[in-house]
LOMAR-773068 format. One record per residue: residue in one letter; y, x, z negated of N, C-alpha, C, O, CB in turn. Coordinates in nm, 3 decimals, always signed. Glycine has a CB too. Layout:
N
PT   residuo      n.c2      n.c1      n.c3     ca.c2     ca.c1     ca.c3      c.c2      c.c1      c.c3      o.c2      o.c1      o.c3     cb.c2     cb.c1     cb.c3
PT         a         Y         X         Z         Y         X         Z         Y         X         Z         Y         X         Z         Y         X         Z
...
***
This chain:
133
PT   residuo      n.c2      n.c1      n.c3     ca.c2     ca.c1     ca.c3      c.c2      c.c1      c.c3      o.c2      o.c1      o.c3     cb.c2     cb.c1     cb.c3
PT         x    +9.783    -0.988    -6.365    +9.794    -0.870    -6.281    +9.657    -0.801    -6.279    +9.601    -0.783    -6.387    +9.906    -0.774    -6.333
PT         x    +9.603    -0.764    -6.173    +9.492    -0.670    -6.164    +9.491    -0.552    -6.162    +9.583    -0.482    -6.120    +9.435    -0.681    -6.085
PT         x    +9.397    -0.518    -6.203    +9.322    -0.400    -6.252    +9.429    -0.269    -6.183    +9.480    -0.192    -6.265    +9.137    -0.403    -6.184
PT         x    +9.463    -0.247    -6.020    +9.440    -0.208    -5.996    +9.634    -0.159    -5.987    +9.681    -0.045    -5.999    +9.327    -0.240    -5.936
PT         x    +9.699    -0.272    -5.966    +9.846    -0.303    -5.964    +9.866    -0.261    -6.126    +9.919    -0.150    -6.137    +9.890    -0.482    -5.916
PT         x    +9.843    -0.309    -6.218    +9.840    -0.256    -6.370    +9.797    -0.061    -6.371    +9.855    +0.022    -6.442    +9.689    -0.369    -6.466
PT         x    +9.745    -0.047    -6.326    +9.753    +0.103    -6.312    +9.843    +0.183    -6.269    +9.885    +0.282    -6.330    +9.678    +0.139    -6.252
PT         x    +9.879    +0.145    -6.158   +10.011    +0.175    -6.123   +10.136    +0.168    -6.179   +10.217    +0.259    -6.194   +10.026    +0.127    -6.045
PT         x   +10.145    +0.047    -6.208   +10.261    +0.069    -6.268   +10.303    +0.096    -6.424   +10.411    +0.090    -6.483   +10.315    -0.022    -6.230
PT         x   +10.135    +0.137    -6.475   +10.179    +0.189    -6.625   +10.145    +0.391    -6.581   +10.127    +0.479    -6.665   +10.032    +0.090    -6.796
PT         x   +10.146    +0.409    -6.434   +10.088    +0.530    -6.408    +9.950    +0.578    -6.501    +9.976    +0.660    -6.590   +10.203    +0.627    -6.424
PT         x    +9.832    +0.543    -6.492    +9.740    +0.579    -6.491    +9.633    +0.550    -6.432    +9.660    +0.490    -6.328    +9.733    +0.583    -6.559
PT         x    +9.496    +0.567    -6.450    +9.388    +0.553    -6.324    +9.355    +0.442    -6.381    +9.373    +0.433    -6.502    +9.258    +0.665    -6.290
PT         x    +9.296    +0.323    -6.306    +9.254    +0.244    -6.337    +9.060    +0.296    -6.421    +8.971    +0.227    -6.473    +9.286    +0.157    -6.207
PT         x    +9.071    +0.414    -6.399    +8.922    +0.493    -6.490    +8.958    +0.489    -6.643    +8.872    +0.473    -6.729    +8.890    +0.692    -6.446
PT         x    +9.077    +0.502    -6.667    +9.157    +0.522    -6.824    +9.133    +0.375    -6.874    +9.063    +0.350    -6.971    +9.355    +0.569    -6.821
PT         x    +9.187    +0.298    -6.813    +9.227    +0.151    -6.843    +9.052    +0.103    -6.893    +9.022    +0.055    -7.002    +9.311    +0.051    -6.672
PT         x    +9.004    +0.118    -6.836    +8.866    +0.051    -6.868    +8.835    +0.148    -6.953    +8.821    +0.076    -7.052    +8.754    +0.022    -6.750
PT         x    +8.807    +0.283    -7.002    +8.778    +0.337    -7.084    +8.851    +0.293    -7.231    +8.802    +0.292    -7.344    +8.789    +0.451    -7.034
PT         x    +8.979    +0.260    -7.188    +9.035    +0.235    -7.336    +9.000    +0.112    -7.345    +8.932    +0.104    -7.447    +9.191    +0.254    -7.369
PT         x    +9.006    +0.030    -7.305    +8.912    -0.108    -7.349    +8.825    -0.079    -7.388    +8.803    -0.140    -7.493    +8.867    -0.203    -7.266
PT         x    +8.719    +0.016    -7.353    +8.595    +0.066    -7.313    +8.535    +0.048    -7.521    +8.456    -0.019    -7.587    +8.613    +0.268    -7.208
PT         x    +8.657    +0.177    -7.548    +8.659    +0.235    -7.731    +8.753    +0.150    -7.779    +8.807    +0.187    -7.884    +8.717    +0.415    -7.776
PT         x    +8.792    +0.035    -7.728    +8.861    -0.003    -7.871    +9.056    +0.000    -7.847    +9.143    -0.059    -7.910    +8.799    +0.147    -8.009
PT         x    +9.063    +0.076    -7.751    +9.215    +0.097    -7.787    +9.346    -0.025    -7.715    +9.468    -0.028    -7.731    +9.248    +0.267    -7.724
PT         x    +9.274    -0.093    -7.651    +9.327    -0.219    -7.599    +9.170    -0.318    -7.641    +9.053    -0.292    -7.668    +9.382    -0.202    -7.402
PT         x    +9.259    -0.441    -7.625    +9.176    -0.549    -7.649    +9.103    -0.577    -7.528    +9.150    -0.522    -7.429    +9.249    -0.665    -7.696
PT         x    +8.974    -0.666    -7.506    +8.905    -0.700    -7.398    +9.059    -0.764    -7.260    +9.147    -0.851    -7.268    +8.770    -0.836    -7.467
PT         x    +9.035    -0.706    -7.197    +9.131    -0.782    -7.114    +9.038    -0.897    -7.066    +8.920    -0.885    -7.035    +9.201    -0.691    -6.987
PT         x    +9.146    -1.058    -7.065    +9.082    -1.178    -7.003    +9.024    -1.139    -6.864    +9.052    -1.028    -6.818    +9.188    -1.299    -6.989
PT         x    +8.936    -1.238    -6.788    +8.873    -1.212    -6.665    +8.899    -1.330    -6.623    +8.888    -1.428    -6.697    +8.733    -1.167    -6.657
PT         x    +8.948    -1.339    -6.457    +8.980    -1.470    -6.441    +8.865    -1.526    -6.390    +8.763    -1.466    -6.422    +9.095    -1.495    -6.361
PT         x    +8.849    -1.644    -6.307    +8.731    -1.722    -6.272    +8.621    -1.591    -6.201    +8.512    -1.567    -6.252    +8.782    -1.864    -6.152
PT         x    +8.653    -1.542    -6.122    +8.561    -1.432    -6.055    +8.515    -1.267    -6.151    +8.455    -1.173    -6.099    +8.659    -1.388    -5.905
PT         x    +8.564    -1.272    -6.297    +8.506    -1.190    -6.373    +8.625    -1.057    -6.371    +8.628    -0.962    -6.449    +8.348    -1.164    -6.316
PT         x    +8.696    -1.077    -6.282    +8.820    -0.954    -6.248    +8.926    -0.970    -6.398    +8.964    -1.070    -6.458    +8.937    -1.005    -6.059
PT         x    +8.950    -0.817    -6.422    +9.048    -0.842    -6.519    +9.171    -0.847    -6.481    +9.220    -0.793    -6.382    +9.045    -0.761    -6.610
PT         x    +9.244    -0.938    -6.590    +9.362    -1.001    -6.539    +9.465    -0.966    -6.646    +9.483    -1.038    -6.744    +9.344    -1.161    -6.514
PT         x    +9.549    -0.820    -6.616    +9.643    -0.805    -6.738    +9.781    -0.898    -6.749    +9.853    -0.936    -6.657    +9.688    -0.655    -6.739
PT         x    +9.796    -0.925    -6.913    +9.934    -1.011    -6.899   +10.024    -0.937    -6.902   +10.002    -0.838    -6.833    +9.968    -1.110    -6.993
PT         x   +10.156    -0.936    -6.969   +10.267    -0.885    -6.985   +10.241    -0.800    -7.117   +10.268    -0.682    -7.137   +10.376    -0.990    -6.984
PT         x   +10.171    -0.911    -7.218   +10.202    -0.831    -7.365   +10.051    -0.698    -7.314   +10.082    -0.581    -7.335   +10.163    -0.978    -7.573
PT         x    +9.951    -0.713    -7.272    +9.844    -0.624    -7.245    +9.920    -0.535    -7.197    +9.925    -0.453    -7.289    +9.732    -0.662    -7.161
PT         x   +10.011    -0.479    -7.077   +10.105    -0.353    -7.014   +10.164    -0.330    -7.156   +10.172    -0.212    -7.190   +10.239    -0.392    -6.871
PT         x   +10.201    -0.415    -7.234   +10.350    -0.383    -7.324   +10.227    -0.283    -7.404   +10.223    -0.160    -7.403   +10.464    -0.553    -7.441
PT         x   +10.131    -0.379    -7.473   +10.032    -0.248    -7.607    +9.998    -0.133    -7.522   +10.034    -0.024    -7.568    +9.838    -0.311    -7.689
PT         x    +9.939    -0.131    -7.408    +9.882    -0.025    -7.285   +10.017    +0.079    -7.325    +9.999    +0.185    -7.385    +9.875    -0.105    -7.075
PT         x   +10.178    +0.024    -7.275   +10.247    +0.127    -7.272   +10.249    +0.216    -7.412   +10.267    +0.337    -7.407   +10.372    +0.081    -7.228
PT         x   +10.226    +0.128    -7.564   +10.263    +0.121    -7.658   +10.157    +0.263    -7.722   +10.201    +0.345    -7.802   +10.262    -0.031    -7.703
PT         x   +10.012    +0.268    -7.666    +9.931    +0.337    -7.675    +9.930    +0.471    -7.547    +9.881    +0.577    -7.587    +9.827    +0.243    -7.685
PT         x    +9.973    +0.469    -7.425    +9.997    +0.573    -7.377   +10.101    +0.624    -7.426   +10.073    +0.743    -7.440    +9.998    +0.567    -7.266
PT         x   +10.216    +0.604    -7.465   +10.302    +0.697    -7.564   +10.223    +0.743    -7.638   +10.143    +0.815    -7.578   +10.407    +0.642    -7.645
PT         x   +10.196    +0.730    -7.802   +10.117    +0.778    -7.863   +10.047    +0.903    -7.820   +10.060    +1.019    -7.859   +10.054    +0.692    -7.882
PT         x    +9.937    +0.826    -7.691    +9.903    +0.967    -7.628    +9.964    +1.055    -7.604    +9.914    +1.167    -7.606    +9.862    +0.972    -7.538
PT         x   +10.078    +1.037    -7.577   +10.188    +1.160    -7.478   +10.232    +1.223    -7.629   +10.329    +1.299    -7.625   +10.371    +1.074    -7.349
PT         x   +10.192    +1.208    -7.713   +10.315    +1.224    -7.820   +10.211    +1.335    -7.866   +10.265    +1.443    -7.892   +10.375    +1.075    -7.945
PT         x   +10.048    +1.329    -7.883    +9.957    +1.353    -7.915    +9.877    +1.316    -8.029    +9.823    +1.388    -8.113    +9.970    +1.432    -7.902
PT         x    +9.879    +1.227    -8.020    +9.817    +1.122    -8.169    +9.675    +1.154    -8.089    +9.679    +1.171    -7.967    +9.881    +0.892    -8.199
PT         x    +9.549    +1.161    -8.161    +9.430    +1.167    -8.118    +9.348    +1.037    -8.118    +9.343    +0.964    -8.217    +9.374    +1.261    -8.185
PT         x    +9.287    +1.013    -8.007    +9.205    +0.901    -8.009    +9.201    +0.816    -8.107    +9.265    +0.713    -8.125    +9.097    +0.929    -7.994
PT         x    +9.065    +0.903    -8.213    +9.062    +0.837    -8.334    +9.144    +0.753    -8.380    +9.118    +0.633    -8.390    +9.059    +0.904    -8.411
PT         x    +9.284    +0.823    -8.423    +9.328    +0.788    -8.465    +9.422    +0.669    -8.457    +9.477    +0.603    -8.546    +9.333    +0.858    -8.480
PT         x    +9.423    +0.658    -8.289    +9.467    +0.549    -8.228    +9.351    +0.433    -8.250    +9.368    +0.313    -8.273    +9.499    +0.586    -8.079
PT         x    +9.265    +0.487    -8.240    +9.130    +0.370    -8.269    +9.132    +0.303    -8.393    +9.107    +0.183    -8.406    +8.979    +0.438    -8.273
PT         x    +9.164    +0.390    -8.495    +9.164    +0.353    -8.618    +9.259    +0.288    -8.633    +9.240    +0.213    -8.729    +9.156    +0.435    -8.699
PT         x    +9.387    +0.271    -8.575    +9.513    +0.224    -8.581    +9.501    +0.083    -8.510    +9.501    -0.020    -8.578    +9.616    +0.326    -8.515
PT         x    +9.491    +0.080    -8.386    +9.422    -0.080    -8.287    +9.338    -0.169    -8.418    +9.369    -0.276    -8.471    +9.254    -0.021    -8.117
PT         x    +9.241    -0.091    -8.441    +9.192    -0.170    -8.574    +9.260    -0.258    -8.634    +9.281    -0.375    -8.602    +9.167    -0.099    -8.673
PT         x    +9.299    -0.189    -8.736    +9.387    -0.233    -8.815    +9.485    -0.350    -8.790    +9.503    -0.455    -8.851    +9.443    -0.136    -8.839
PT         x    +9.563    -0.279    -8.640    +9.662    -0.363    -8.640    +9.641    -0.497    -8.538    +9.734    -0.563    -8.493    +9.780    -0.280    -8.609
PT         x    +9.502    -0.520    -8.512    +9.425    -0.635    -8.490    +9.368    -0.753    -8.538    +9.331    -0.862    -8.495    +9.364    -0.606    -8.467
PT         x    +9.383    -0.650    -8.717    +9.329    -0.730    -8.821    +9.446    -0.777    -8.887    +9.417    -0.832    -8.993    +9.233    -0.657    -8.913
PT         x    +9.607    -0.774    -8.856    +9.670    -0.816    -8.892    +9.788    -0.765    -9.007    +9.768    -0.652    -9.051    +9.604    -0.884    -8.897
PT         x    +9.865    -0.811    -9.040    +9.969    -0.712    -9.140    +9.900    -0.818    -9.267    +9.994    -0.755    -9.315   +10.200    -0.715    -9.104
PT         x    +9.866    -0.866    -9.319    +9.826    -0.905    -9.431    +9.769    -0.791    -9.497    +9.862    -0.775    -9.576    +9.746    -1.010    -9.420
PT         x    +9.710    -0.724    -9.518    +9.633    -0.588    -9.568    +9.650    -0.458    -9.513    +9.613    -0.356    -9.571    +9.498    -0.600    -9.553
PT         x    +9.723    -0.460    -9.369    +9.703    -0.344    -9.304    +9.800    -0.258    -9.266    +9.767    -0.162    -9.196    +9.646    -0.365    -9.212
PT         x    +9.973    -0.280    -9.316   +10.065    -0.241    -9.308   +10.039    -0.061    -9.339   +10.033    +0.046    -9.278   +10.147    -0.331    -9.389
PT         x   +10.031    -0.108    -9.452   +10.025    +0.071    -9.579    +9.934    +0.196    -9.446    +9.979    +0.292    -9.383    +9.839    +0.032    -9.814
PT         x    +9.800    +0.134    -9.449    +9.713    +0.162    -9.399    +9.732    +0.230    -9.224    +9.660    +0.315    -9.171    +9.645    +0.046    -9.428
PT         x    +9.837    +0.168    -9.171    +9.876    +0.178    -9.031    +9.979    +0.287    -9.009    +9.985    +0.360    -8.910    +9.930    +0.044    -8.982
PT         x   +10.075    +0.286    -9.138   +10.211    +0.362    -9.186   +10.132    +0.471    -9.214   +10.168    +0.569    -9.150   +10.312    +0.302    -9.319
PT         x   +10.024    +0.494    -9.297    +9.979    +0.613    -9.300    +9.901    +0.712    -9.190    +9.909    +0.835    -9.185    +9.918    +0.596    -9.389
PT         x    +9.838    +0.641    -9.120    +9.740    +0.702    -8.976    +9.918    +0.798    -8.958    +9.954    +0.909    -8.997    +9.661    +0.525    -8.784
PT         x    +9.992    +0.684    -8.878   +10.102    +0.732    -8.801   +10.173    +0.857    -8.926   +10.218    +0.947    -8.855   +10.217    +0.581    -8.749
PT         x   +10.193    +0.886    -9.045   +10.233    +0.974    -9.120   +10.179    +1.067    -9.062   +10.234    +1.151    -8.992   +10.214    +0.964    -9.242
PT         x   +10.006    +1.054    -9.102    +9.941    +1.192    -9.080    +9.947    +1.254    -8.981    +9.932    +1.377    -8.981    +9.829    +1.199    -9.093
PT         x    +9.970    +1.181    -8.870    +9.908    +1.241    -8.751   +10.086    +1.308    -8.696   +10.095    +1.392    -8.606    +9.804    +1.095    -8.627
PT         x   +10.185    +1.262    -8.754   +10.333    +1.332    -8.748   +10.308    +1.466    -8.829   +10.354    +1.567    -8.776   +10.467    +1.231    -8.827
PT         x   +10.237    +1.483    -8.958   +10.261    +1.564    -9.016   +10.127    +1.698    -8.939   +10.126    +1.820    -8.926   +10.266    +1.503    -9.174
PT         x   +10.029    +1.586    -8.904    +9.950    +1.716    -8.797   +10.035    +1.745    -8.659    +9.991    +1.823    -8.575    +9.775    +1.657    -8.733
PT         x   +10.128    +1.694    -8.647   +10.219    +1.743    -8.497   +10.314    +1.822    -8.520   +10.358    +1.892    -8.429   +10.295    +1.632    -8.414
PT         x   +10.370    +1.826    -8.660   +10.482    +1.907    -8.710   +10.399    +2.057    -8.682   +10.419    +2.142    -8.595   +10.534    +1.865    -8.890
PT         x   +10.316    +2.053    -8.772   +10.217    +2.168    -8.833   +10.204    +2.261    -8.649   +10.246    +2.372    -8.617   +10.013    +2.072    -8.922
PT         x   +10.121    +2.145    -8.557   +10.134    +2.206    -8.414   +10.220    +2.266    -8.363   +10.199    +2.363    -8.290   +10.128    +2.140    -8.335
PT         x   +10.362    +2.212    -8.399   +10.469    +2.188    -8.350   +10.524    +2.372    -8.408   +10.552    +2.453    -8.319   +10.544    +2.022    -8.412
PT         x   +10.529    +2.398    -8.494   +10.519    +2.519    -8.624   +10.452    +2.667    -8.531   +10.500    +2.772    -8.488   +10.372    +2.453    -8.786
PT         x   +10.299    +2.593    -8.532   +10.238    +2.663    -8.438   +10.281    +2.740    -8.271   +10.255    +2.854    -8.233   +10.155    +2.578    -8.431
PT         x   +10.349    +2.635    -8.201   +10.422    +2.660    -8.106   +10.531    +2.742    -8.100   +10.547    +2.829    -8.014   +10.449    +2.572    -8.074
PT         x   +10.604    +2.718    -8.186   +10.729    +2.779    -8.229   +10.710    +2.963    -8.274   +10.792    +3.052    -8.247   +10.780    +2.676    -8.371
PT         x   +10.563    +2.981    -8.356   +10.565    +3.062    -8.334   +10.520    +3.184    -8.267   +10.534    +3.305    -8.281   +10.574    +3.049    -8.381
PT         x   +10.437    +3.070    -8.159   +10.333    +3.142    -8.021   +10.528    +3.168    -7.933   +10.534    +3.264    -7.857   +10.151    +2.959    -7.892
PT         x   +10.616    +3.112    -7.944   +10.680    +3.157    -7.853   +10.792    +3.231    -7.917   +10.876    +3.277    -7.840   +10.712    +3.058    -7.765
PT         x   +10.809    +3.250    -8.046   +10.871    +3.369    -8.086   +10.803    +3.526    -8.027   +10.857    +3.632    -7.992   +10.865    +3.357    -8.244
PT         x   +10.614    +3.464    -8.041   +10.553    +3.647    -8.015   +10.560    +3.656    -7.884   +10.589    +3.765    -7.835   +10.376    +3.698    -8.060
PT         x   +10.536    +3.555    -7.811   +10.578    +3.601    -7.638   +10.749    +3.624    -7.628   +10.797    +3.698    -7.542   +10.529    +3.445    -7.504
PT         x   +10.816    +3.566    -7.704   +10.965    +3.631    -7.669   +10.992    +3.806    -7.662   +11.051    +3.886    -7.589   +11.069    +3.573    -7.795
PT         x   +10.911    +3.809    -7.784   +10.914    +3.975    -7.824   +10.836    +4.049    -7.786   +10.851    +4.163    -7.829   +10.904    +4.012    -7.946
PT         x   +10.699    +4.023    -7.676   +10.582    +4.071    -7.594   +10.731    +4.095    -7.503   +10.799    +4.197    -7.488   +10.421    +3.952    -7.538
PT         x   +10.748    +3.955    -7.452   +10.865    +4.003    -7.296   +10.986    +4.089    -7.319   +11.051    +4.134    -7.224   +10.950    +3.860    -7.220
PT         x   +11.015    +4.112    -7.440   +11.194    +4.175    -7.461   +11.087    +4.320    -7.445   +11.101    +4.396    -7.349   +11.330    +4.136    -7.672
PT         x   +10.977    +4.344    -7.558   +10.942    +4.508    -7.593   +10.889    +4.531    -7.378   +10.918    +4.646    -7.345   +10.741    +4.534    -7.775
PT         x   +10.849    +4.480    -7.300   +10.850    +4.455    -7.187   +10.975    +4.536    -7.142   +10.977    +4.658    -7.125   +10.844    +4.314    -7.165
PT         x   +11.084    +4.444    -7.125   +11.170    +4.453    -7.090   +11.265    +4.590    -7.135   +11.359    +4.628    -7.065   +11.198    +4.341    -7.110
PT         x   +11.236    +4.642    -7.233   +11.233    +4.792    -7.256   +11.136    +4.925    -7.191   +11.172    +5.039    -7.164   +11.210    +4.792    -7.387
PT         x   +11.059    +4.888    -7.184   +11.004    +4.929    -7.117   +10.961    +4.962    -6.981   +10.911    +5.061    -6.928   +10.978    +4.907    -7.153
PT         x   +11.003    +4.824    -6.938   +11.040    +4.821    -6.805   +11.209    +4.914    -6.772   +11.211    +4.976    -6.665   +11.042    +4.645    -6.769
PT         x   +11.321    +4.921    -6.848   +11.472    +4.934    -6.841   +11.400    +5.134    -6.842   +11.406    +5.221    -6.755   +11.605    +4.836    -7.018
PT         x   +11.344    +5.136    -6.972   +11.291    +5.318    -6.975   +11.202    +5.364    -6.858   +11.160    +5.480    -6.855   +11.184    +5.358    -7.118
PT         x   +11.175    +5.284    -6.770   +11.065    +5.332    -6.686   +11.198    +5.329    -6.547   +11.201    +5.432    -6.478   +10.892    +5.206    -6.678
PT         x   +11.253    +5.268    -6.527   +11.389    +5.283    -6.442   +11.471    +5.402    -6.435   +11.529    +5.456    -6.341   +11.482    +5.192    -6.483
PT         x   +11.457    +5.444    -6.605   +11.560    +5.552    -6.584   +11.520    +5.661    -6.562   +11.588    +5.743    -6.501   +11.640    +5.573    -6.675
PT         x   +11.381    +5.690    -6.614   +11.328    +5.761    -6.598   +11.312    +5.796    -6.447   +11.331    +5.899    -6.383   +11.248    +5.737    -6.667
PT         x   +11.268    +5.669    -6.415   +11.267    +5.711    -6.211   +11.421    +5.788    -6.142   +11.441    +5.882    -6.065   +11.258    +5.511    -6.094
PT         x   +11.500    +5.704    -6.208   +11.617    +5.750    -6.137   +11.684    +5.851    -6.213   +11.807    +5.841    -6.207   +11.708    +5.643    -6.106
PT         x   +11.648    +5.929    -6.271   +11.652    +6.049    -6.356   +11.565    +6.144    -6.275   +11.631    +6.227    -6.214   +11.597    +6.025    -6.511
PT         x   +11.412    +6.154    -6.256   +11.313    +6.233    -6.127   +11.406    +6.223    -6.020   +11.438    +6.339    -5.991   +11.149    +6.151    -6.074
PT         x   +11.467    +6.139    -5.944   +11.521    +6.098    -5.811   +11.630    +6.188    -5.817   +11.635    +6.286    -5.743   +11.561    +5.939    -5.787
PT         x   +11.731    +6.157    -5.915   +11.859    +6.246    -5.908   +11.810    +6.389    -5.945   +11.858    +6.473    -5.870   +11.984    +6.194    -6.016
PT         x   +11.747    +6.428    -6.020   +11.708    +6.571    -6.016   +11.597    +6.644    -5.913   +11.571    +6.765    -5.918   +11.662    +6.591    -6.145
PT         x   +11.550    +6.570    -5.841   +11.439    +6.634    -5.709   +11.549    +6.619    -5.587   +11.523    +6.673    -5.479   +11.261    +6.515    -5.670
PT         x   +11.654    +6.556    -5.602   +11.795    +6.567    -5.458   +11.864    +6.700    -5.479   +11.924    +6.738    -5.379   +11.951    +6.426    -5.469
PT         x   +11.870    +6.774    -5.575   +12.009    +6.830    -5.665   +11.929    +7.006    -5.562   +11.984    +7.115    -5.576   +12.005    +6.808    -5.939
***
């Protein structure tokens, strides 16, 4: 499959695809007789396997460091692979923490809001009914 059909249907730019070859995070894709790259089935399958990751927010690196590894095989590199993926869960939790409590303080920015907004109502319609009377 080419370059260009492989983009599509893993939805990304064919600018990504060569960049991640580019560092490491897919393998050289084969080139057929005219130098064009030619993705197989298992190349989409790691491609999809590594845009998750991304979506998930694993950082480059760490995906880099991980392709490594798991290039060089499970003979030595199991522990080593189990751990990248630990850390980088336990740096998403921590984010994750973070989030949770950026939207507790905007809950309570919008409720003290929302008082404020309810006192500024009554107040109007408190002036209104007493400037008719």
């Amino acid at each position: 499959m080419k370059i260009a059909q492989a983009a599509k249907q893993l939805d990304l730019s064919t600018a990504t695809l060569r960049y991640y070859e580019n560092i490491g995070l897919i393998r050289p894709i084969k080139r057929d007789d005219h130098g064009i790259r030619d993705y197989t089935e298992d190349d989409l399958q790691w491609i999809e396997f590594i845009k998750c990751m991304r979506n998930a927010g694993l950082s480059i690196d760490a995906l880099r460091e991980y392709t490594a590894l798991f290039f060089e095989g499970d003979d030595h590199t199991l522990s080593s692979r189990k751990n990248i993926l630990v850390n980088e869960r336990e740096r998403l939790v921590e984010k994750q923490k973070e989030i949770e409590e950026t939207i507790k303080r905007l809950d309570f920015k919008i409720d003290s809001y929302e008082d404020i907004i309810h006192s500024y109502e009554e107040k109007l319609a408190h002036q209104l009914k007493t400037s008719s009377i």
